[in-house]
C-alpha positions, 0 to 999 in steps of 0.5 A: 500500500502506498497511501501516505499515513493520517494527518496527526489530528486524525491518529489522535481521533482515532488513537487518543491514547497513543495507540489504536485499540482494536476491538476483536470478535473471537466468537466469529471465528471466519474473521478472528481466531487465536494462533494456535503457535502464539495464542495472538489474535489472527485473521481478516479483521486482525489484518485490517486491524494492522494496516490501518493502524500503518495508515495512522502512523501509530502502534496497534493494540488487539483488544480480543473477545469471545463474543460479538456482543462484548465487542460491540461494547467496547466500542461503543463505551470507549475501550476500543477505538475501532471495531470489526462486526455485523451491522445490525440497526440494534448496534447504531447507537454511539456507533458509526459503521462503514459499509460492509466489506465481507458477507457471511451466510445465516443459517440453521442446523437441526438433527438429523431426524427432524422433519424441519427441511427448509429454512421457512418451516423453522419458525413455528410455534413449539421450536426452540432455536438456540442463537449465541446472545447478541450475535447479528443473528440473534438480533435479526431473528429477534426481529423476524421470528414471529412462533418460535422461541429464541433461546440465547445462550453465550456463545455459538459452541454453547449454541451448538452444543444445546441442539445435540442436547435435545435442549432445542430443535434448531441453532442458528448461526454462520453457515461455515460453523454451522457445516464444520458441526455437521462434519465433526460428527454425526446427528445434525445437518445443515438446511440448504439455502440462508436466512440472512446474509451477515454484512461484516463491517468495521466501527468507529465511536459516534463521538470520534467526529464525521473526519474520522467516519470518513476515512474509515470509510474510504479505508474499507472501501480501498481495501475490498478495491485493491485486493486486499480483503480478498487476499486476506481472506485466501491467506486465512483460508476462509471459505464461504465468505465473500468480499463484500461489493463496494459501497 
């Protein structure tokens, strides 16, 4: 990349403290997980975490999560100073978000003996779905579920795990965790098609000002432009997900 870095009064908007705190949601696990040599946070909203951080000229701080919703938290309250998340109208408040630069796939998994066989036959009254708390996907079928029940639990392996258990007839999640639970062993699949498409974007404090909003902005948008998203993406393996059109 050859862009010059930030004018200083834009680093300290973002970096007041010297150094840009990056919030991380290790809870998706398609864009952030623990290096399994180093224990450090890696993946595709790691690398953009970096590279912006380049962009401003200043040190970068991984500020790791387990779930989204605490991820959202942090910026929202000030103890991150960008984010990387679903955009999902429930998460505006105190929040800016760029347009999204990766597009991840909702979807359902129930055992393998359930008559459910498509995505419309799941919300009915008498079904439990299990979601993790203030996922993008919780928040949507919050929305949209009008029969079942919503049952959140912390954290999508918690999620998961309550359907093998005959706790609840569906979970709901991203399709990529959704098939590896199929393919780890059997009883459960996987219903064919999505519910949602999870946008995956960055975050920024409300209070950091319409500068900084911007260049977050032209930031997402260059790096889905120029490749970048996409080599990360191949880089880390990732599967399923694509690079979001510009915005």
């Amino acid at each position: 990349m050859t862009q010059q870095p930030a004018s200083p009064d834009l680093a300290l908007a973002f970096a007041p403290s010297g150094a840009l705190r990056a919030s991380i949601n290790l809870g998706n696990p398609i864009l952030a997980h623990r290096d399994p040599a180093s224990g450090e946070p890696a993946g595709v909203s790691v690398d953009l975490a970096r590279e912006f951080g380049r962009r401003l000229g200043v040190p970068v701080e991984l500020v790791a999560f387990e779930r989204a919703a605490l991820s959202v938290d942090a910026v929202r309250a000030d103890r991150a100073d960008i984010g990387f998340f679903a955009v999902d109208p429930a998460r505006g408040e105190g929040l800016r978000f760029t347009a999204p630069y990766v597009l991840i796939e909702g979807a359902y998994l129930v055992p393998q003996a359930s008559p459910v066989s498509e995505n419309g036959q799941v919300d009915r009254e008498g079904t439990r779905i299990s979601v993790g708390a203030g996922s993008a996907y919780d928040l949507f079928l919050t929305r949209e579920i009008r029969e079942a029940e919503i049952v959140r639990l912390e954290g999508a392996p918690r999620a998961l795990a309550a359907l093998r258990a005959g706790e609840v007839e569906v979970a709901a999640g991203i399709r990529q965790l959704l098939e590896a639970e199929a393919a780890r062993a059997e009883g459960v699949r996987v219903l064919p098609g999505r519910f949602m498409v999870i946008r995956q974007a960055m975050g920024v404090p409300a209070g950091r000002g319409a500068a900084a909003q911007e260049m977050l902005a032209s930031f997402v948008e260059e790096m889905k432009a120029v490749g970048f998203v996409a080599d990360a993406l191949r880089r880390h393996g990732v599967e399923g997900a694509i690079v979001a059109p510009a915005g």
